[in-house]
ChimeraX commands (.cxc) that place a marker at each C-alpha (Angstrom):
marker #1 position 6.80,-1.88,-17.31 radius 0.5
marker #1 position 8.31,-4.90,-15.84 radius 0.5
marker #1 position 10.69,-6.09,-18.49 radius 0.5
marker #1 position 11.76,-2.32,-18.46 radius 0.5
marker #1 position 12.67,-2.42,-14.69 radius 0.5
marker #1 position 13.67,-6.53,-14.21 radius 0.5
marker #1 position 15.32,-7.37,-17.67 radius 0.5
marker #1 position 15.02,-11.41,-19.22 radius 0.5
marker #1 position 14.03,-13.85,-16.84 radius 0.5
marker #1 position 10.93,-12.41,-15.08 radius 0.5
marker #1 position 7.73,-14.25,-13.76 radius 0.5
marker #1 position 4.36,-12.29,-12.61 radius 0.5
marker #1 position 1.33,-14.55,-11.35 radius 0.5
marker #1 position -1.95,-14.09,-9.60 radius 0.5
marker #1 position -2.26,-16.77,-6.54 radius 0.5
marker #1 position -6.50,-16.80,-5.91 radius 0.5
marker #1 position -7.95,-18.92,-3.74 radius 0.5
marker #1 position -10.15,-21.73,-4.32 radius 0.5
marker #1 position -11.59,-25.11,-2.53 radius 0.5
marker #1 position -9.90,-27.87,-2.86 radius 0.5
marker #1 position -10.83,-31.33,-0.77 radius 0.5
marker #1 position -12.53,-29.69,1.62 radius 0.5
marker #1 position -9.50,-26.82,2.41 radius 0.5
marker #1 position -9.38,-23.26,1.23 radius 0.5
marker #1 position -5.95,-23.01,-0.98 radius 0.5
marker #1 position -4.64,-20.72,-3.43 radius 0.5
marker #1 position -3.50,-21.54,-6.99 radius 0.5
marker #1 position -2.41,-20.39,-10.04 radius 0.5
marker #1 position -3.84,-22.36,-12.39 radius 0.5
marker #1 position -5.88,-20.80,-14.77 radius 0.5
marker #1 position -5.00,-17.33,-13.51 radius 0.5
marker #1 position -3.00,-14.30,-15.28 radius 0.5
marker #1 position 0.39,-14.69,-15.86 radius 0.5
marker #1 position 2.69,-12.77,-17.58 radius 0.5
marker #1 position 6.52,-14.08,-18.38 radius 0.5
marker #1 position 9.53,-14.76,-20.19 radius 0.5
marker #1 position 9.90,-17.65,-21.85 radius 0.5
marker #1 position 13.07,-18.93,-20.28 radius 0.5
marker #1 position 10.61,-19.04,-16.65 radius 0.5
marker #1 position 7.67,-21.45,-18.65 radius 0.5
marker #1 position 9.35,-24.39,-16.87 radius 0.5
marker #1 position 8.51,-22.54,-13.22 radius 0.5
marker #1 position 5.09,-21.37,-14.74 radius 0.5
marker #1 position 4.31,-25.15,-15.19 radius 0.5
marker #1 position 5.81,-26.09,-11.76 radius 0.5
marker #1 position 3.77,-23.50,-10.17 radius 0.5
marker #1 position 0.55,-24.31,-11.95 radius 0.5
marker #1 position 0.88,-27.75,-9.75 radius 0.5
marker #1 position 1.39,-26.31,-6.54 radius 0.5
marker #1 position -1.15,-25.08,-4.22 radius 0.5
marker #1 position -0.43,-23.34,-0.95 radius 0.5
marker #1 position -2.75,-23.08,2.41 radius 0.5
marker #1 position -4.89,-19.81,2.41 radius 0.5
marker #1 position -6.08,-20.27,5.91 radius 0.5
marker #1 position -3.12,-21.19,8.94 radius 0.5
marker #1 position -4.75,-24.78,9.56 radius 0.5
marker #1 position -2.59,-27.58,11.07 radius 0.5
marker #1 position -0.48,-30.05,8.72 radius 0.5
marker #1 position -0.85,-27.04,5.46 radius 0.5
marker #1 position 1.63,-25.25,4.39 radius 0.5
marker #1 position 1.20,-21.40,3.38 radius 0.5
marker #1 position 4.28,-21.08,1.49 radius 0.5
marker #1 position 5.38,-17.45,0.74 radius 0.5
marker #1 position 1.90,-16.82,-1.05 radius 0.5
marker #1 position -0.15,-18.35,1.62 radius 0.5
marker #1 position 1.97,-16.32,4.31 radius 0.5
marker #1 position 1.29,-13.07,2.54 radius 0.5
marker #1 position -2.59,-14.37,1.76 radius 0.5
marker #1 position -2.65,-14.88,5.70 radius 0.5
marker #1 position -0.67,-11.49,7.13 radius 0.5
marker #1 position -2.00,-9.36,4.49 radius 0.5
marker #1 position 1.29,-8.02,3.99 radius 0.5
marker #1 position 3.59,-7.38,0.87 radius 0.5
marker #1 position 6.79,-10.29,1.38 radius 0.5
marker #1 position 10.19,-10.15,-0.86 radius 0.5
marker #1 position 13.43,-10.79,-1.06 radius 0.5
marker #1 position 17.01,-10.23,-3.05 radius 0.5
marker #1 position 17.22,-14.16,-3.44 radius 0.5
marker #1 position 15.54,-16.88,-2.67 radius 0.5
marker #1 position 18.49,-18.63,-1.62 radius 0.5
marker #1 position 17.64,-16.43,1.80 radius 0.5
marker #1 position 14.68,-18.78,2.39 radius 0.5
marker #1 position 14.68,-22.48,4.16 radius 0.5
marker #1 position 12.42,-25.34,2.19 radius 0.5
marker #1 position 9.56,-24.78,4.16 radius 0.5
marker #1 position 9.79,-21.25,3.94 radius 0.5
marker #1 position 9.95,-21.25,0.34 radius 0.5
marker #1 position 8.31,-24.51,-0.89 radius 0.5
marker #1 position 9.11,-24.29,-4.43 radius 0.5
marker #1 position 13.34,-24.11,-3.69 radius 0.5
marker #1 position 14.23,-26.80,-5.28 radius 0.5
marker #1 position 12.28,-25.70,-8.73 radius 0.5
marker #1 position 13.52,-21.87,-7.79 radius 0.5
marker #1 position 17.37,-23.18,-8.10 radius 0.5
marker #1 position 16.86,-25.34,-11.26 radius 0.5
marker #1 position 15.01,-22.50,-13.01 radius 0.5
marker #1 position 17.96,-19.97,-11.27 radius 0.5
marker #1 position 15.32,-17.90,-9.65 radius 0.5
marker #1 position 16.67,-15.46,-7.39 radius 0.5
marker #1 position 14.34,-11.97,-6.91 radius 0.5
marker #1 position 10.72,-12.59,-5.72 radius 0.5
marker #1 position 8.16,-10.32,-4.50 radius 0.5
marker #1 position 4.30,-11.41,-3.37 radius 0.5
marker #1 position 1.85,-8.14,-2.93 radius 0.5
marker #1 position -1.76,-8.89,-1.37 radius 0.5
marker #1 position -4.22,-8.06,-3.89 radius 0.5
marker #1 position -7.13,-5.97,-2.03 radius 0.5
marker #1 position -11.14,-6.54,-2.76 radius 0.5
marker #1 position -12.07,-2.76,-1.40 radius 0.5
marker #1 position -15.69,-3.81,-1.11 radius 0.5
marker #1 position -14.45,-6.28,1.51 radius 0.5
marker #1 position -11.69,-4.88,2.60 radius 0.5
marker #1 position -9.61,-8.15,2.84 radius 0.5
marker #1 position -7.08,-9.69,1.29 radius 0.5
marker #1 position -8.89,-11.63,-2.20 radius 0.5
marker #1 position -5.10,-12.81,-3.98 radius 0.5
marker #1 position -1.27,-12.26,-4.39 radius 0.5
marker #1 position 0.53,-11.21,-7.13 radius 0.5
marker #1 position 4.11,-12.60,-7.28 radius 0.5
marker #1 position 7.06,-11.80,-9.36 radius 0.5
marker #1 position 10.18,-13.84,-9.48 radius 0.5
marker #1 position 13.06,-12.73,-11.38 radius 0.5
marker #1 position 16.40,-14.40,-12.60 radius 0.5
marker #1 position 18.31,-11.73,-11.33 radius 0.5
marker #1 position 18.93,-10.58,-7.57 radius 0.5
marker #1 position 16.99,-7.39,-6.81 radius 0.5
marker #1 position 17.63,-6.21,-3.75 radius 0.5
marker #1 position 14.93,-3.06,-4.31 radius 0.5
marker #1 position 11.35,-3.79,-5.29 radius 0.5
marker #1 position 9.57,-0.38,-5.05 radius 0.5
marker #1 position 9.33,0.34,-8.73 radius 0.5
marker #1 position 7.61,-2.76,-9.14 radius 0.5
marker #1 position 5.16,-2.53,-5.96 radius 0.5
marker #1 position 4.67,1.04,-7.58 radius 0.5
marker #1 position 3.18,-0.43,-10.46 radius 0.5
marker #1 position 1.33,-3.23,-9.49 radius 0.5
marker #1 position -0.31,-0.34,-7.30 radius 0.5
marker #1 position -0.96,1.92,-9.88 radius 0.5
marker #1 position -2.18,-0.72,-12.56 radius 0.5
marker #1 position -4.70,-2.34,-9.65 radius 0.5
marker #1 position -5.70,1.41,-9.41 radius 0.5
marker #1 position -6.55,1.91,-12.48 radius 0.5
marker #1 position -8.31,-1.26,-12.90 radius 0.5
marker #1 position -10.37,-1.17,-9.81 radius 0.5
marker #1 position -11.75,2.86,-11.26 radius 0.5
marker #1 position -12.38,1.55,-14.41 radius 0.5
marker #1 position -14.30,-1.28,-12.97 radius 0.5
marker #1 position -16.15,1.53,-10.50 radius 0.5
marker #1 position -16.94,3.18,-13.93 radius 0.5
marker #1 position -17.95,0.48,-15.92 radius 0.5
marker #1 position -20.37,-0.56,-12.80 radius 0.5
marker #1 position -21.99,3.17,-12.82 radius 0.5
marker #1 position -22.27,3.10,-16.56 radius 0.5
marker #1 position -24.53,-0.06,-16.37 radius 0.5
marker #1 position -26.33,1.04,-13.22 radius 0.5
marker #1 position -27.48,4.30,-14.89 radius 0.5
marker #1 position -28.39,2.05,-17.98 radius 0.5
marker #1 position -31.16,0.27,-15.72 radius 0.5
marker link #1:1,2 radius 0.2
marker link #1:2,3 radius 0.2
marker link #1:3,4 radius 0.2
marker link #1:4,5 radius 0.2
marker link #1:5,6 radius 0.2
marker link #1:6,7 radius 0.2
marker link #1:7,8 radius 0.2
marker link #1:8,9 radius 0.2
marker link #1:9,10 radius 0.2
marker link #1:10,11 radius 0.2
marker link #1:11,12 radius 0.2
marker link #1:12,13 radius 0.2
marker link #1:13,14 radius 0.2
marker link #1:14,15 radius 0.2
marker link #1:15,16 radius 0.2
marker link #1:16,17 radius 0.2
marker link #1:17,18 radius 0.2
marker link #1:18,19 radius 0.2
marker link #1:19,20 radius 0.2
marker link #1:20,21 radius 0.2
marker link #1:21,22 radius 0.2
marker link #1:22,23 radius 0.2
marker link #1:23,24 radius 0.2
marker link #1:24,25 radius 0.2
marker link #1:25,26 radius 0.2
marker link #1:26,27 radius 0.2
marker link #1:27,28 radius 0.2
marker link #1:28,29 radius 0.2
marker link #1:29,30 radius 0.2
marker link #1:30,31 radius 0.2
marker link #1:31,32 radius 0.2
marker link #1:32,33 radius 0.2
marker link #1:33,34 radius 0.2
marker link #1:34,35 radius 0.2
marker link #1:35,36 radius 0.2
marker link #1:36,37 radius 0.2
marker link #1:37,38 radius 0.2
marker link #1:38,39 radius 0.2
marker link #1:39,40 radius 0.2
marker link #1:40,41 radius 0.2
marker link #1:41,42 radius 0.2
marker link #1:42,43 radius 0.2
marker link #1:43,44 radius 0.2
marker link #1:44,45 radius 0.2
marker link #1:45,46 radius 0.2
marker link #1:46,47 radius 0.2
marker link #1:47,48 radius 0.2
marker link #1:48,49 radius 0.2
marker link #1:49,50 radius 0.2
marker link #1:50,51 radius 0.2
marker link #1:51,52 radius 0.2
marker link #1:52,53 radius 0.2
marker link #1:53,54 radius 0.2
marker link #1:54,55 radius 0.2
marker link #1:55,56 radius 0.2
marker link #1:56,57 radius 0.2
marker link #1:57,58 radius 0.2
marker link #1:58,59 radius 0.2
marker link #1:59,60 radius 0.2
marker link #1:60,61 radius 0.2
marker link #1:61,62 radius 0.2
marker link #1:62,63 radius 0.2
marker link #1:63,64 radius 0.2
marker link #1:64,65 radius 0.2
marker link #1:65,66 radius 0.2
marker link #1:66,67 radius 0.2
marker link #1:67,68 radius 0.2
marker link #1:68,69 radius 0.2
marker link #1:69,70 radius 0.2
marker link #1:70,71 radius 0.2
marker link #1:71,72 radius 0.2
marker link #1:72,73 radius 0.2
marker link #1:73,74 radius 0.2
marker link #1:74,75 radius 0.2
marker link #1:75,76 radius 0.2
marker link #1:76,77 radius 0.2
marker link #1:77,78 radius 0.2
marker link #1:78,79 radius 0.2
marker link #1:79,80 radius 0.2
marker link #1:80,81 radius 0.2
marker link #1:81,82 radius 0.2
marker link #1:82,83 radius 0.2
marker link #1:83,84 radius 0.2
marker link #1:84,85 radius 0.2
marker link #1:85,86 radius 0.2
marker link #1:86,87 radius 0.2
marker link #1:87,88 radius 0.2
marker link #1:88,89 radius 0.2
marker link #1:89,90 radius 0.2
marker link #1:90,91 radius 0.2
marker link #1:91,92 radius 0.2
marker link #1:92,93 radius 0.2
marker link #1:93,94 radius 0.2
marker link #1:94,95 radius 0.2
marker link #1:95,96 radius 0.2
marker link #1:96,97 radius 0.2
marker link #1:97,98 radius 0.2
marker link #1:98,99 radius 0.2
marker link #1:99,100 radius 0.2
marker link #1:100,101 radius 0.2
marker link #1:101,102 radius 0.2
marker link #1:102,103 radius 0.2
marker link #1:103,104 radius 0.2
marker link #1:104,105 radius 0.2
marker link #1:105,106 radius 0.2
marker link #1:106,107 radius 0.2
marker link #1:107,108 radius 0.2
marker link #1:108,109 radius 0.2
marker link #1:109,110 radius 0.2
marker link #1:110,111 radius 0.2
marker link #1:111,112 radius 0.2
marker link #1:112,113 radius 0.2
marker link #1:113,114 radius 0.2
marker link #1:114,115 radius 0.2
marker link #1:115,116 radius 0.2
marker link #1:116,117 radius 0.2
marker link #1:117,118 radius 0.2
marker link #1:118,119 radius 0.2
marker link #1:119,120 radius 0.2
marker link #1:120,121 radius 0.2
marker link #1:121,122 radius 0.2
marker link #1:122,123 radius 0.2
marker link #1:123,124 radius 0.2
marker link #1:124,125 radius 0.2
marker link #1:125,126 radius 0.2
marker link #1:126,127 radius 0.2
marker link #1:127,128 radius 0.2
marker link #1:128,129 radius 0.2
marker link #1:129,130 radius 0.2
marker link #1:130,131 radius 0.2
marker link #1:131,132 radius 0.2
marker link #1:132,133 radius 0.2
marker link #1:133,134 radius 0.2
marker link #1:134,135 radius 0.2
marker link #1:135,136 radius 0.2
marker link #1:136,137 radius 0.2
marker link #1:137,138 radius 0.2
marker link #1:138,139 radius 0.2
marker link #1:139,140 radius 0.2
marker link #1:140,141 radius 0.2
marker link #1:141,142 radius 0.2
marker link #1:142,143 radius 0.2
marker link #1:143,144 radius 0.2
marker link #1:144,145 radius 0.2
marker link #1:145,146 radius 0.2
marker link #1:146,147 radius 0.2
marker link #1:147,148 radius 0.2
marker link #1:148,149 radius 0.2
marker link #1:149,150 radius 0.2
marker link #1:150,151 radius 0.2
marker link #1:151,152 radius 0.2
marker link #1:152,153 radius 0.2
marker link #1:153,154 radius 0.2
marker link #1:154,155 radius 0.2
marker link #1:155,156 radius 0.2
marker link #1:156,157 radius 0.2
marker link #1:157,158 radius 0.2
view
């Protein structure tokens, strides 16, 4: 669905969180990815960076931390909108000519709180995300009933 609606030259990643020296951060490495080939380079960058999941003093969020944090969906036409510490990755985003980037909070319902962030960055400006928030909804959907399902299968198995 997403090569349909972005085209070459599109990124999707899952940001979790994890501990790291003592401080909760979130990271990518390890985690579902989906992309185009000509984005591997920013895959690998990414893979490297990890970004505050908690607002502590001297960490930086970055745009997954911030939307880890605030629990709400972030994106933009072009990165090129963004200052460095806004957007932490910049200087990889221009040599990899990333432009379009949304980051969705990914919702544990049990908890009801924030548990990841899906981002997508795309090579082309895209100044409308909704088709994509659309199905990242609807896919999460469908994976969190199946999940329900499979969990009521093996409870009425024991």
């Amino acid at each position: 669905l997403f090569r349909e609606s972005l085209g070459s030259g599109a990124l999707a990643q899952v940001w979790l969180p994890v501990e790291q020296e003592g401080h909760v951060v979130l990271s990518t490495c390890e985690q579902p990815f989906l992309l185009d080939q000509v984005l591997a380079g920013y895959r690998e960058v990414s893979r490297h960076f990890v970004f505050s999941a908690k607002e502590e003093p001297g960490l930086q969020p970055g745009l997954p931390g911030r939307v880890f944090i605030s629990g709400v969906p972030e994106w933009t036409s072009s990165v090129l909108y963004y200052n460095r510490p806004e957007y932490l990755r910049m200087e990889h985003a221009l040599h990899h000519e990333i432009r379009g980037s949304l980051a969705m909070p990914i919702y544990d319902p049990s908890k009801d709180s924030c548990c990841a962030v899906f981002e997508l960055v795309t090579r082309k400006e895209k100044p409308d995300f909704s088709a994509e928030m659309d199905n990242v909804c609807n896919a999460l959907q469908a994976s969190s009933n199946l999940m329900m399902l499979y969990h009521e299968i093996i409870t009425f198995k024991t």
